[in-house]
C-alpha positions in Angstrom: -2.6 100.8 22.1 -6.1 101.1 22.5 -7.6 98.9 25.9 -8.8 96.0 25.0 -6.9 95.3 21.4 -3.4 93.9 21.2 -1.1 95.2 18.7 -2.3 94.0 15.1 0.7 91.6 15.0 -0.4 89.3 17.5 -4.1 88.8 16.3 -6.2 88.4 19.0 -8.5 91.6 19.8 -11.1 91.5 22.2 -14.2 93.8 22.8 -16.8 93.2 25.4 -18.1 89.6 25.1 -16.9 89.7 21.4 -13.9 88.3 20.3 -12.3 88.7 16.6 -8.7 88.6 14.9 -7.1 91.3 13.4 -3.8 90.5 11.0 -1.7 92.9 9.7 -2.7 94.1 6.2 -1.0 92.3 3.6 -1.2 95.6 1.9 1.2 96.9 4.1 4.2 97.4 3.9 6.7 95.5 6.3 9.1 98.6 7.1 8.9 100.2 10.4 9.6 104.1 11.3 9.4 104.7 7.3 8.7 108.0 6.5 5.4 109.7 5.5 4.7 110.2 2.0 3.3 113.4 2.2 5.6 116.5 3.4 4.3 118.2 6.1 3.3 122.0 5.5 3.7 121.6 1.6 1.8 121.1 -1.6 2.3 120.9 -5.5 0.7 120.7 -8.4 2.5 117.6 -9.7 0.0 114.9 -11.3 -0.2 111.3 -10.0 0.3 109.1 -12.8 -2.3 106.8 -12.0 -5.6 108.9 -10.9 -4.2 112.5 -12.5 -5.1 114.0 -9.8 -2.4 116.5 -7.8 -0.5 115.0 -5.4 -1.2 117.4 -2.7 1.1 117.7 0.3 -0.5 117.7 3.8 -1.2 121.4 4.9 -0.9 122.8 8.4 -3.5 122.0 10.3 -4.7 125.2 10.8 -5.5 126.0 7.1 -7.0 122.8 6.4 -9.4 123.3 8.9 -10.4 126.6 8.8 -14.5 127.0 7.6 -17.0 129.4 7.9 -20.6 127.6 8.9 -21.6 128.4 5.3 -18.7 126.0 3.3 -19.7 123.7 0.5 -18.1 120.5 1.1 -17.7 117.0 -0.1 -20.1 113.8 0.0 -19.2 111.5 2.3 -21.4 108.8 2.3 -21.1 106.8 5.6 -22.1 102.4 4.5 -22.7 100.4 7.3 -22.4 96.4 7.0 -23.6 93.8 9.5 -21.9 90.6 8.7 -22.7 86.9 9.5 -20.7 85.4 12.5 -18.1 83.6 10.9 -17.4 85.7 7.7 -15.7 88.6 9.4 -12.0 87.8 8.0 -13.5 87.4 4.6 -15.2 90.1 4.8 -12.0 92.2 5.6 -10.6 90.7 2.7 -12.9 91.4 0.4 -12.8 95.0 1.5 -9.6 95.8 2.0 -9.3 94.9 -2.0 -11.8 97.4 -2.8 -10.7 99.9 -0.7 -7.2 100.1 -1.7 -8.4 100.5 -5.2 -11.1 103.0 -4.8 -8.9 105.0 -3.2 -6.5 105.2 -6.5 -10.2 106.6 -8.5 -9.9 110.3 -9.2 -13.3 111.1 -7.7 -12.7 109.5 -4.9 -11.0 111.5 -1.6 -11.4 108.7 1.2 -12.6 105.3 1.3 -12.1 104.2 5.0 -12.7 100.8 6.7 -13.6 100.3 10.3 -14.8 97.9 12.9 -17.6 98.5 15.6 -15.8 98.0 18.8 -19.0 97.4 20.6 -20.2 94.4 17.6 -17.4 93.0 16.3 -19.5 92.3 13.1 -20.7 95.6 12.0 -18.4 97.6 10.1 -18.7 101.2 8.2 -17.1 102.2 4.7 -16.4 105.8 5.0 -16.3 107.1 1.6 -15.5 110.4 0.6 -16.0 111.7 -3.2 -14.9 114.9 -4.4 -16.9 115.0 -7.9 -20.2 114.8 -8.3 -20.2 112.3 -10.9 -17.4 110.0 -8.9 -20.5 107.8 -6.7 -22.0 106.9 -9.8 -18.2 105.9 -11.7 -17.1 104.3 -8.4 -20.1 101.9 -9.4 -18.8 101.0 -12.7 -15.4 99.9 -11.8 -14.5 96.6 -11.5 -13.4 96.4 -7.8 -16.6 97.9 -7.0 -18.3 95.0 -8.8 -15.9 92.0 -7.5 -16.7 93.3 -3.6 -20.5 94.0 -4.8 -21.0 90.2 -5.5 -18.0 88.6 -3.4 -20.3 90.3 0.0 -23.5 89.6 -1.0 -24.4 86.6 0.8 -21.8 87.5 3.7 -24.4 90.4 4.8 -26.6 89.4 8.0 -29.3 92.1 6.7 -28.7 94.6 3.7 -26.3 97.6 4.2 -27.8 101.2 4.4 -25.6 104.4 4.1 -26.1 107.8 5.4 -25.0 110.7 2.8 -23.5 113.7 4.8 -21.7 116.8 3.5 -18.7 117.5 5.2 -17.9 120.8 7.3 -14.5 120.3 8.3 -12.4 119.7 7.3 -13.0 122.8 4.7 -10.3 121.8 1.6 -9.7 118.5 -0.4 -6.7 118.4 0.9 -7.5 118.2 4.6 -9.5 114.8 3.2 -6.9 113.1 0.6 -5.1 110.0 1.6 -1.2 109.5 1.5 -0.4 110.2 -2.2 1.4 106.1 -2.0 -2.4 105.2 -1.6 -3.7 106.8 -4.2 -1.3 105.8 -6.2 -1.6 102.5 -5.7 1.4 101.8 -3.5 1.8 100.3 0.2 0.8 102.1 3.1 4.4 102.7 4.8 5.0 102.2 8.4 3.7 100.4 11.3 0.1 99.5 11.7 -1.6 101.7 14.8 -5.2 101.3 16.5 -7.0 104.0 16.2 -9.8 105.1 18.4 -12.7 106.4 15.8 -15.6 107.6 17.8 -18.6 108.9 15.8 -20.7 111.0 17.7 -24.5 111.8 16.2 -26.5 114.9 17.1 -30.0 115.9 15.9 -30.2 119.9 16.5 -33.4 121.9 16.9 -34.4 123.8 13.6 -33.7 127.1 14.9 -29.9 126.6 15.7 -28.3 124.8 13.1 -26.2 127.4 12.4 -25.6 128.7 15.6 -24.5 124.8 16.5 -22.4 124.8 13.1 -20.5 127.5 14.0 -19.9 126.4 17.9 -18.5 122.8 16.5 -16.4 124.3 14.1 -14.4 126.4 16.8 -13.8 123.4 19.0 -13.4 120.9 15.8 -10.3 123.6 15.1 -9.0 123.6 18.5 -9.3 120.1 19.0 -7.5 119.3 15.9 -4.3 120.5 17.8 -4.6 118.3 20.4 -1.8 115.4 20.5 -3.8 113.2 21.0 -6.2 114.0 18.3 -5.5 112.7 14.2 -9.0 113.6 13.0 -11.8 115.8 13.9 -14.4 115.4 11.2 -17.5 117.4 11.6 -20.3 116.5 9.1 -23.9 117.5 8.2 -26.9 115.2 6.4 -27.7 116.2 3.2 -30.9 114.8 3.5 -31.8 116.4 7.3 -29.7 119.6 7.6 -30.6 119.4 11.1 -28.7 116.2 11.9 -24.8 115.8 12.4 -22.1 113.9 12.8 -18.5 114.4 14.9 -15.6 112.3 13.4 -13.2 112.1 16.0 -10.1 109.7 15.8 -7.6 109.6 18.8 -4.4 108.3 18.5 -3.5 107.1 22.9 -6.4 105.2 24.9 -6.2 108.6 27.4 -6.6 110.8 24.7 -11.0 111.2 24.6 -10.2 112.1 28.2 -7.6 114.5 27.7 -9.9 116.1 24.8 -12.5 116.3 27.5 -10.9 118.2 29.7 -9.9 120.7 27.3 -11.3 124.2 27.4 -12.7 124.0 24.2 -14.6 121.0 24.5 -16.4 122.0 28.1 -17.1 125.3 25.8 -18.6 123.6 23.1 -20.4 121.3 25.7 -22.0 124.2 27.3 -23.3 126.2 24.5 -24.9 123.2 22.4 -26.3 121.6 25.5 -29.7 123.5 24.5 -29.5 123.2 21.2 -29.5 119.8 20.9 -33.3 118.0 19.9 -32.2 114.8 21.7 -29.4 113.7 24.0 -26.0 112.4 21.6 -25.0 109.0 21.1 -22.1 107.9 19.7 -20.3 104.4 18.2 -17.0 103.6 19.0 -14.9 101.8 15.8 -11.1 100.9 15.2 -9.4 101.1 11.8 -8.8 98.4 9.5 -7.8 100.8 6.7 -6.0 103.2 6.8 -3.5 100.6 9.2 -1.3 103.7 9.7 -1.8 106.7 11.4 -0.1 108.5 8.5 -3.0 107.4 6.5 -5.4 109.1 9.0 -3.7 112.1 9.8 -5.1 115.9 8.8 
């Protein structure tokens, strides 16, 4: 359990001088300790029915992330939404409706939902397309459209988005969702706070690759960590020099276990001059994905 949030069942959640409610998802399904949809270390060509798309299985980690600093990745467009006080749980709602059908879209890879810890009313969509053409059909479906105009006056300020191209990790498959979510079923298991820190570094000019291709070695190792589910490492499309670190932690002593790691005081000490201004990072919890199967590598 993450400090400061209470288990999903009983509601309450605090953060700072904020207070909001979290519920589990009536998306979810009520079973405990069910099974992951995915098989561990397999894959197959099979279509799903509803996106016809393959229903990949999740591949060691190791393969999924593996990259050299010169991969072509996916767009992952980062949306972030500051809502009025008051309209937080409708706001969910409304979300959580068009995320667990955008996620059933064949262009579509990711389409995560998560709360700033810090500001209770901010919240980012983290969606990930694998097509080019799959931003511009994402807009023309019907969810899309229903969220578009169910939000509009539940926005504090207008939302902006960030477009980055991901890094790591290097393979669709390292991005897909639980086949049951794209495929329009229940997310299985129990619901499960995720730490999702985003970390944000601007690089000088002259070593983007050389920073590329330290973050890629200790996104790899870190990946292996227990305590680690994700390790996302992205770059702007429109500012090549700018990046972000995706790192969700499943324990509230896992970021300090990963920073005591030999990797990360590595990484730490051979981008320390690279780097055009000190790092700054957010601090979110999931809404959806609810379960850490729906997270996982």
């Amino acid at each position: 359990m993450i400090a400061g949030v209470t288990p999903r069942t009983t509601v309450a959640v605090f953060a700072g001088s904020f207070a909001f409610r979290r519920t589990l998802p009536p998306y979810l399904s009520s079973r405990k300790g069910a099974a992951a949809t995915r098989t561990p270390g397999t894959s197959n060509s099979t279509l799903n029915p509803t996106t016809r798309r393959p229903v990949l299985g999740r591949r060691s980690r190791q393969v999924t992330m593996a990259a050299s600093s010169s991969s072509s990745g996916l767009l992952a467009v980062h949306v972030s939404v500051k809502v009025k006080e008051g309209m937080e749980d409708d706001f969910i709602a409304a979300s959580l409706a068009n995320a667990t059908n955008s996620v059933q879209e064949p262009g579509v890879s990711r389409f995560d939902l998560i709360r700033e810890v810090g500001d209770p009313k901010n919240f980012t969509l983290v969606e990930v397309y694998n097509k080019d053409d799959a931003p511009a059909a994402h807009k023309e479906t019907a969810h899309y459209a229903a969220w578009r105009d169910a939000v509009a006056d539940m926005m504090a300020e207008p939302r902006t988005n960030v477009k980055y191209e991901t890094i790591l990790p290097a393979n669709e498959d390292g991005w897909a969702v639980p086949s049951a979510l794209s495929s329009g079923q229940k997310e299985a298991g129990e619901a499960k706070d995720l730490i999702d820190v985003h970390v944000f570094v601007s690089v000088k000019p002259d070593c983007v690759e050389a920073f590329k291709a330290a973050s890629i070695e200790n996104a790899t190792n870190s990946i292996n960590e227990p305590g680690v589910t994700r390790f996302d490492f992205l770059q702007e499309k429109d500012d090549p020099t700018k990046f972000a670190l995706v790192e969700v932690y499943n324990s509230d002593d896992a970021p300090a276990a990963h920073k005591e790691t030999a990797h990360y005081n590595k990484w730490r000490e051979t981008v320390a001059d690279m780097m055009a201004e000190p790092r700054t990072n957010t601090k979110f919890v999931n809404v959806f994905p609810a379960t850490e199967d729906g997270w996982a590598t």
